[in-house]
N, C-alpha and C positions, 0 to 999 in steps of 0.2 A: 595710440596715435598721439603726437607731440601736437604742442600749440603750433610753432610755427615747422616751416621745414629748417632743416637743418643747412642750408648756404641761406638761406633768406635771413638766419641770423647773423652772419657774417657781412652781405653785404645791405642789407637793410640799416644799418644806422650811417653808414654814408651815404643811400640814398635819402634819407632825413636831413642830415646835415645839408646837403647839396640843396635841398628844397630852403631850409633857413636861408641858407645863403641866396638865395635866388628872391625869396619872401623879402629882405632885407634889402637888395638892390631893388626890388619894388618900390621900396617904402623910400630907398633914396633917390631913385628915377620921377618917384611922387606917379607910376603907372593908373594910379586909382583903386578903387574897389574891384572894380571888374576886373582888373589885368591881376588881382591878390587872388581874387576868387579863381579865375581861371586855371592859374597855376597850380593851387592847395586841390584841386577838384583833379586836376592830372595825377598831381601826388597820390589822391587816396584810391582811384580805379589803379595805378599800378600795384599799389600796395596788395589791395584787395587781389589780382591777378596773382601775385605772389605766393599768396597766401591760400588760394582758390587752385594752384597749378600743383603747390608742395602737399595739399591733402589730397586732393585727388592721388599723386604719387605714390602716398602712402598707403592710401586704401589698396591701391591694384599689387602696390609690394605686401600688405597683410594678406590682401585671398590668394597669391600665389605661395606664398609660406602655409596659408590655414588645406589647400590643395595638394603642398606637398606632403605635409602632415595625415592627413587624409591619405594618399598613397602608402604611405610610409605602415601605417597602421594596417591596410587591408593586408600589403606585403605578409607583416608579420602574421596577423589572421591565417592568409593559406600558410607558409609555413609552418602554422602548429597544425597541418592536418595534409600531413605530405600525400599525396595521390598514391592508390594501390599500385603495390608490387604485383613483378610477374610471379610469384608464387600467391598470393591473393588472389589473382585473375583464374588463374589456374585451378584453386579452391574451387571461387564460384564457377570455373566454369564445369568443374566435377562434380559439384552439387549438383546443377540443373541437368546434367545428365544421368546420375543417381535419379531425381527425381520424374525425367521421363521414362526410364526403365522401371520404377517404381508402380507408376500408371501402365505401362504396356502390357509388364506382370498381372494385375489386376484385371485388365481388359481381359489377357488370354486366358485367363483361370476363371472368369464369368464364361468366357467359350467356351473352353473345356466342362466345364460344370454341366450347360444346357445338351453339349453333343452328348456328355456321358445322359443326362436324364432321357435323351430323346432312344438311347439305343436300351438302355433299360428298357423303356417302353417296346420299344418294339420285341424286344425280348419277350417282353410278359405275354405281349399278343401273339408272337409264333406261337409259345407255350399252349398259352387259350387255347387256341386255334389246330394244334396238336391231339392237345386231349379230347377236344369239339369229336363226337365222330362225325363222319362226312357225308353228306347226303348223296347216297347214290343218284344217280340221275338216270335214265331210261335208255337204254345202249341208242345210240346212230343204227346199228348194225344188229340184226336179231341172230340169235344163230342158228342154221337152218340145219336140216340135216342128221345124220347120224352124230353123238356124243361119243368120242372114241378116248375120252380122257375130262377126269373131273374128279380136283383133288385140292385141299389145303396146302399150302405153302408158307411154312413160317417160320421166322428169321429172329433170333432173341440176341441178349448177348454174350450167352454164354456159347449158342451156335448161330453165327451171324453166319447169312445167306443161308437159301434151301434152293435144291432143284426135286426136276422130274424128269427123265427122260422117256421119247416118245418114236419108235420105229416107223415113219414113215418113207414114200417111195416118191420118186420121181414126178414132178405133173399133179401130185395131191392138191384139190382146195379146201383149203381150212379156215376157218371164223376161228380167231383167237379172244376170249375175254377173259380180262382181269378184274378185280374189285375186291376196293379194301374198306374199312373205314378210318384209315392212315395214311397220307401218303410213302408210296414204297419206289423204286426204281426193277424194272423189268430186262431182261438182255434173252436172247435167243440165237443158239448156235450148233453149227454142226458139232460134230463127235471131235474134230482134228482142232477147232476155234476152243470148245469148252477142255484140250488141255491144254491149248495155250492160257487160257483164261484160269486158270487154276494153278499155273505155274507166273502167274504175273510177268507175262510176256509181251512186248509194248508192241509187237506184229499181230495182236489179236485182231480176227475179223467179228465185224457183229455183223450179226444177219438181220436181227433186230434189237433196238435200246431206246428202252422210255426211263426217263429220269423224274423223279419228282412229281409222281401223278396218283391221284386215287381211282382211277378205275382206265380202261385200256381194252381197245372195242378194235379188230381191224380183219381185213380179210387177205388171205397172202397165198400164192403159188410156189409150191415148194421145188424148191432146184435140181438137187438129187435127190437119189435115196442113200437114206443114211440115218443114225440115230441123229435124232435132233432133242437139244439140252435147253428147258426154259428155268431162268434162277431169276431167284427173286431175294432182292437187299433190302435195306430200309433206306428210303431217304433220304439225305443228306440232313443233318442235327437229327435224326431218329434214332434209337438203337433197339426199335423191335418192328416188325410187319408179319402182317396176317391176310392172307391175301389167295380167294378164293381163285383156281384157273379153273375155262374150260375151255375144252377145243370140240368144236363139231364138223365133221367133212361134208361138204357141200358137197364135192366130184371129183374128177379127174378130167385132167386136159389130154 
């Protein structure tokens, strides 16, 4: 900041001289004290105004210069730190997709982990529960009558399935029981079904089909006469059954 402003130097000493000259006709008008005073007292509040008007100037043109400077310098600031490019953007935005795929991985493979432990399990307990032999339970159905057939039936793997066939007539009542200590699957059929059933023929008739059971209690009227063919498999996950039949004839219809 300069002492005075720069036009106040210029026209400041002719505003002095004009005051001499003015002081001096005082002094030859003989105006007095007061009429000197008066005038030197205007001189100096203008002065003062001049002087008061050219700093204030200066101040408002230095903090617009020290503001531009400021600008000027942040400018150059972002410049040295240009904004990311579209291939930048593109990085991060490939990261953060790597990284939720990373997470989802982990998520499914804790899943998979637990489904696999849970099916183990259940595995070991079919197993258990395979080997367990099985408590027979006490037929629904007693069987009455004449025993016209009583015989083992068993199914390995090296001879998977066994039968037995049985000539009965027309109108026959029969009590059919089965019992294992495994579960086995049961089918019963006429002579024409058991060799569709032997030729894996998808028109087979069953006359009767228990799947998946350890023992097998029921009472049934026979259709025709005709051989009638009862086989016995294992199970589904089995590959042996032992499985005790008997049939006893109640009557005739």
């Amino acid at each position: 900041m300069t002492d005075r402003p720069a036009w106040a130097k210029t026209y400041l000493p002719v505003i002095v001289g004009a005051a001499a000259a003015l002081t001096l006709g005082a002094f030859v008008s003989s105006i007095g004290v007061v009429g000197l005073a008066v005038i030197w007292m205007g001189i100096a509040l203008t002065v003062v105004g001049v002087y008061a008007y050219g700093w204030k100037h200066d101040a408002l043109s230095a903090k617009k210069e020290r503001d531009e400077l400021a600008m000027k310098v942040g400018e150059r600031d972002t410049r040295t730190e240009p904004p990311a490019t579209s291939d930048e953007r593109r990085m991060k935005d490939l990261q953060g997709q790597l990284k939720r795929a990373k997470d989802e991985a982990e998520a499914w493979k804790r899943t998979t982990e637990e489904q696999k432990e849970a099916r183990l399990k259940a595995e070991r307990e079919m197993e258990e529960s395979k080997k367990k032999p099985a408590q027979r339970a006490k037929p629904a159905l007693e069987l009455r009558g004449e025993v016209i057939l009583a015989t083992d039936l068993v199914s390995t793997p090296d001879h998977t399935g066994d039968f037995v066939s049985k000539r009965l007539k027309r109108g026959m009542v029969i009590d059919i029981l089965a019992e294992s200590s495994a579960w086995f699957t049961l089918h019963v059929f006429d002579s024409e079904n058991f060799r569709r059933f032997t030729e894996s023929r998808r028109n087979t008739d069953y006359f009767i089909s228990k799947r998946n059971v350890s023992s097998y209690k029921e009472r049934v009227t026979i259709p025709r006469g005709d051989d009638w063919f009862f086989v016995v498999e294992p199970a589904e996950g089995n590959d042996t059954a032992d499985v005790r039949l008997t049939i006893a004839l109640v009557g005739e219809e």
